[in-house]
N, C-alpha and C positions, 0 to 999 in steps of 0.2 A: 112651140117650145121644143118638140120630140124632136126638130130639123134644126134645129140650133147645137143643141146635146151632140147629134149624132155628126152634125161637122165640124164640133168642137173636139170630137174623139177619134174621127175620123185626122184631123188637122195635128193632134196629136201622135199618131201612130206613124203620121207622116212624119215629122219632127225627131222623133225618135230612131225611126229607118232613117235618116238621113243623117242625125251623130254618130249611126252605129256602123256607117258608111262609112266617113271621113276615120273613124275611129279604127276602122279593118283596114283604109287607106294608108293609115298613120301608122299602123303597126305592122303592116306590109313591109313598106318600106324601111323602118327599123330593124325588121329580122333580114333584110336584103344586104343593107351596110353592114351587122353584127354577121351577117355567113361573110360576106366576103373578107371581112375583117382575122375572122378565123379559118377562112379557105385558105389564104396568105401564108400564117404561120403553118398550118399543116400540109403545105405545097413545100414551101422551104425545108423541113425536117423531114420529109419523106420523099419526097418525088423531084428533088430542084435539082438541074447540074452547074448552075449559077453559083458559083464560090464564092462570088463576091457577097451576093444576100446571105450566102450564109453563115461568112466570116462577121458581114456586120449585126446579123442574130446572136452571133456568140459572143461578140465584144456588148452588145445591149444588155445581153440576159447572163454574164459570166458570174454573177452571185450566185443564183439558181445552180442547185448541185449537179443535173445532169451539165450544165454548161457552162461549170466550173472546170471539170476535167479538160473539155475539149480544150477551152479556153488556154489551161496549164499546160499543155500539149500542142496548140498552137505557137502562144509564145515562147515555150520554154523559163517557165516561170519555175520556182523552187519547190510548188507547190506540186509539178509534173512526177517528182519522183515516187511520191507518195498516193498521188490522184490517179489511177490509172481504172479510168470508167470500163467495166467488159460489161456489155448488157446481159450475158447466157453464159453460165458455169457452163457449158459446154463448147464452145468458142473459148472461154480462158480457157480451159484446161488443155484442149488443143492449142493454143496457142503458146504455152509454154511450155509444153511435151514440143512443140518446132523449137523452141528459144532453147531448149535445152538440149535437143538434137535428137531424141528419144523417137526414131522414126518407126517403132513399132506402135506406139502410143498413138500417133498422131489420127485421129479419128476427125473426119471432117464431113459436112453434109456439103453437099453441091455449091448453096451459096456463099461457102466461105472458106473452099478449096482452095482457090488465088492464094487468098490471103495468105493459108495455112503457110503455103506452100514459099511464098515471098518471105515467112518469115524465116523460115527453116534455110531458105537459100542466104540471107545473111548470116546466120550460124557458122555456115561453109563459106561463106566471104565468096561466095560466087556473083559478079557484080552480074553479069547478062540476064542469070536465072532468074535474080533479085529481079530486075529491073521489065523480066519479062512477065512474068507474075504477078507485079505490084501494079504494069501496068492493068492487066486482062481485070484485078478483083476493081482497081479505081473505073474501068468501064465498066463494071457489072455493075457498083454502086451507085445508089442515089441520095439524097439527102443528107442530114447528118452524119448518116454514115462514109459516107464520099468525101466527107471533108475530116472525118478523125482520120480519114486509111490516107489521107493526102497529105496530114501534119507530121502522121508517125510513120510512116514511108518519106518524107523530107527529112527527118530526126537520123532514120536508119541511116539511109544514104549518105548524111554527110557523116556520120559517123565511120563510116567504111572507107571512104574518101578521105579520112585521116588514119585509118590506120595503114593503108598502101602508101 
């Protein structure tokens, strides 16, 4: 009777390691789809130089307020006048101490010198400076950020191309 019990608890402990197996297997692989599934989006918004993925993220998600702006900025929707996404009150305010030409003001940290500095060069309707600038911050960028300086660097440009 004691050899029965004990290979029945034995045959049990087995059974149980063996769903809790399949079950660390099963849930392996679900956290493997779910990273890669959010590797994706956080490759895209941060680290992608593929415009294409990331123009079709901002056409997918343009309700969402961060990718409304872009969105309104891309296409030049009516909504762009008033959307104008700055992620750091320190970047706007530089940037419109350049918009405004106030070149004492213009304080800028390393990664967003280009920019500044592209923006202030349309100011002065300098197309070279623009264009030399706009390119240097568009290769410094990555992600989301590479594709708002590529809408609103497209916006400037033609903008200056009509008033020459």
């Amino acid at each position: 009777m004691r050899i029965v019990q004990l290979t029945l608890f034995y045959l049990a402990i087995i059974l149980v390691g063996m769903a809790l197996l399949w079950l660390s297997i099963a849930l392996t692989i679900f956290a493997g789809i779910a990273l890669a599934i959010i590797y994706r989006h956080i490759h895209i918004v941060y680290r992608t130089n593929n415009m294409k993925m990331a123009d079709k993220l901002v056409k997918r998600r343009q309700k969402e307020p961060i990718f409304a702006g872009l969105y309104a900025m891309a296409y030049d929707t009516k909504k762009s006048r008033f959307t104008q996404w700055m992620p750091l009150s320190s970047y706007a305010y530089c940037y419109i101490t350049a918009l405004e030409g106030r070149t004492a003001d213009m304080c800028s940290d390393k990664w967003m010198h280009p920019t500044i500095e592209a923006v202030y060069a349309y100011t002065l309707k300098d197309q070279a400076m623009f264009r030399q600038f706009a390119d240097a911050s568009i290769e410094q960028a990555r992600g989301m950020q590479k594709y708002s300086l590529i809408c609103n660097f497209k916006q400037m440009e033609q903008v200056m191309m009509k008033a020459t």
